[in-house]
C-alpha positions in Angstrom: -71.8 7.1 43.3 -72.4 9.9 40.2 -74.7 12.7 40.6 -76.1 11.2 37.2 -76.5 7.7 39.1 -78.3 9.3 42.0 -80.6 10.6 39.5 -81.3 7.6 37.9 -82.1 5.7 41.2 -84.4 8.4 42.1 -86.4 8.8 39.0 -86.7 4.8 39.5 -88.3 4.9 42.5 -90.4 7.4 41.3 -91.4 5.3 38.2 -92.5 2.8 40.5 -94.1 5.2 43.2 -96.7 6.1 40.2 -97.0 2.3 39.6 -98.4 2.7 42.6 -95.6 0.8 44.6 -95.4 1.2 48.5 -94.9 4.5 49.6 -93.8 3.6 53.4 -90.3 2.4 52.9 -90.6 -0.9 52.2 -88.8 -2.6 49.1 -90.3 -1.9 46.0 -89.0 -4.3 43.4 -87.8 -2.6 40.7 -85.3 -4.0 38.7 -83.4 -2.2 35.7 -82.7 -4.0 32.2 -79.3 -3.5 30.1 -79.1 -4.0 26.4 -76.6 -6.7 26.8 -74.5 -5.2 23.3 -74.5 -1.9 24.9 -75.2 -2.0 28.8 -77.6 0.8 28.2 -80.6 1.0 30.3 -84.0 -0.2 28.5 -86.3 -0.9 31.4 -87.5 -0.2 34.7 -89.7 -3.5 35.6 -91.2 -3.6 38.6 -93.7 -6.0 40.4 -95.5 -4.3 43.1 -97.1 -7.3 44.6 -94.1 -9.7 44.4 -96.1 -12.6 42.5 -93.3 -12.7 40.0 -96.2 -11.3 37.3 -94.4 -7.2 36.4 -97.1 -4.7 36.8 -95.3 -2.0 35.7 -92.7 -1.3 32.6 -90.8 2.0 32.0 -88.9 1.6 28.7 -85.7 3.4 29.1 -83.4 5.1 26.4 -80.4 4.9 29.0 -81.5 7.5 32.0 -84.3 8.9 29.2 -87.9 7.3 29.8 -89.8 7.1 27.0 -93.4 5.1 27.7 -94.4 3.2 30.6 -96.8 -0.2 30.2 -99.3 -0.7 33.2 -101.4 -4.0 33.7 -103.5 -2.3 36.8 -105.5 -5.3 37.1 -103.2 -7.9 37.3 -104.5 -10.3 34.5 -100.9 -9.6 32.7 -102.2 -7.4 30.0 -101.5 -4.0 29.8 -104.3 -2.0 30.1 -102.8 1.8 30.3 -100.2 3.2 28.3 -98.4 6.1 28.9 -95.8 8.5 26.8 -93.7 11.1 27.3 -91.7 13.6 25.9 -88.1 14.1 27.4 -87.0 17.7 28.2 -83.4 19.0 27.5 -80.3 16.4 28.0 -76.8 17.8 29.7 -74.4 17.0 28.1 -73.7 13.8 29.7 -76.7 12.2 28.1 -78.9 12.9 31.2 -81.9 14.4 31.5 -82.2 18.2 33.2 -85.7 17.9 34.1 -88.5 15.2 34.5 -89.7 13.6 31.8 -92.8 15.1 31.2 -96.5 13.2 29.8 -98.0 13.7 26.2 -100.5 11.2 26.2 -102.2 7.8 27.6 -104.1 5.0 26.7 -106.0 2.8 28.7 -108.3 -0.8 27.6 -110.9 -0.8 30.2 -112.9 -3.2 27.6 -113.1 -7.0 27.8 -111.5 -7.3 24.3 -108.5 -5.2 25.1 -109.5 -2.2 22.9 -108.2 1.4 23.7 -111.7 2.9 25.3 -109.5 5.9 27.0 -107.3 8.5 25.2 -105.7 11.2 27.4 -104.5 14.1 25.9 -101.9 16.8 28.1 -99.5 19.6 27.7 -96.4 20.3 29.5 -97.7 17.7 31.4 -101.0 19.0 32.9 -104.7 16.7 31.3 -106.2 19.1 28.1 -108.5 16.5 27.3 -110.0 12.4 27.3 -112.0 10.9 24.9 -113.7 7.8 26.5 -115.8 4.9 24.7 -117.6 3.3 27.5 -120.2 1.6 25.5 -116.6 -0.5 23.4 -118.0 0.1 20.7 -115.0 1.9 18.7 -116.3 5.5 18.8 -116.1 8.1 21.9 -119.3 8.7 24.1 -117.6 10.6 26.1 -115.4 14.2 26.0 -113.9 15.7 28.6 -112.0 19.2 28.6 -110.1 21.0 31.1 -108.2 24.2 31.6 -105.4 24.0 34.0 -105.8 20.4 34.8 -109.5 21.3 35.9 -112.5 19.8 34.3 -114.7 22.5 32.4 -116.8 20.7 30.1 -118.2 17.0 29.6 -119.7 16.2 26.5 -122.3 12.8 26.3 -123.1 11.0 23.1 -126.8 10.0 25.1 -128.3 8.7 21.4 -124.9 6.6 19.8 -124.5 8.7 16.7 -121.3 9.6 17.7 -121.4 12.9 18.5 -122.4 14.9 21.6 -126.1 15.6 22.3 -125.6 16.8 25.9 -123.2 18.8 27.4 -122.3 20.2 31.1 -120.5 23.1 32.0 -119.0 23.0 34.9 -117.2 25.8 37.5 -115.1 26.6 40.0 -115.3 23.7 43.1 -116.0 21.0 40.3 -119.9 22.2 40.3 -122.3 21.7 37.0 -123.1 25.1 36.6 -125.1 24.1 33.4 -126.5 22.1 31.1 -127.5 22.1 27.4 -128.6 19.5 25.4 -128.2 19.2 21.1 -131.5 17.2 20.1 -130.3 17.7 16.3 -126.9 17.2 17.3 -126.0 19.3 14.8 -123.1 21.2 17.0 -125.8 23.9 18.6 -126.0 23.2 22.1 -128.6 25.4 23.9 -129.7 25.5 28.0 -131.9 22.8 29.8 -134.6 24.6 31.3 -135.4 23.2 34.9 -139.0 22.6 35.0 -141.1 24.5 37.4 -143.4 22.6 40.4 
């Protein structure tokens, strides 16, 4: 078997060990799908549970991934999208590193609405936006530097903007908290009340 093949087999069983396939051994059922014109690889589909119901789709340009479709729930909608950017090809049309993740969706809603936007680079979370409430707009901003989270902004009054925010340090602590009654963009420190 190629080197190139190996490589493809491995990356699909890593496709669907972040489907969250089983991780002792035990067969994960992933199968591949060929453009039957070109025999070129288009997807990874795999069914975690066996139920016959695909969980997980990585669509494939050949040995290239491009997005992968996630129903986490199991209702057969997808509910989190993800896509990638691909990194430098040899130049046997394979790919010299992993494929590395740009952004992500994800419909936690009961209409199916994107309520989660992920946003990384070089493959490490920036920021999310969140709209918990569905109701179209974010409520919710998270930032982070090196894949840890600094800040969290709350819409608290639905205006669409951020009236509170928490800072946060090393360990994952709130190391403060200021609020923006006008929510005018000037954020300034809660002060703890005194007993």
């Amino acid at each position: 078997m190629s080197s190139g093949m190996n490589r493809l087999i491995a990356f699909g069983v890593a496709v669907a060990a972040a489907a969250g396939c089983d991780s002792r051994g035990k067969s994960t059922n992933v199968a591949p799908v060929y453009n039957q014109d070109t025999g070129r690889l288009e997807q990874l589909v795999s069914d975690r549970d066996g139920d016959g119901r695909p969980e997980t789709r990585a669509f494939m340009d050949g040995a290239v991934l491009k997005r992968i479709e996630i129903d986490r729930n199991g209702d057969g909608k997808v509910d989190r999208w993800e896509f990638y950017q691909s990194g430098e090809m040899s130049q046997r049309g394979l790919p010299m590193q992993a494929p590395v993740i740009e952004r992500a969706e994800e419909a936690n809603g009961p209409d199916s609405k994107v309520t989660r936007r992920e946003f990384y680079a070089n493959g490490v979370v920036q920021r999310v936006e969140d709209d918990a409430d569905n109701d179209g707009r974010p409520d919710k901003w998270e930032w982070y530097d090196a894949g840890q989270l600094v800040r969290v902004e709350l819409d608290l009054i639905g205006k669409g903007y951020p009236s509170q925010r928490l800072v946060y340090g090393l360990g994952g602590t709130v190391v403060r908290v200021e609020t923006d009654p006008d929510v005018d963009g000037k954020f300034v420190p809660v002060r703890e009340e005194s007993h």
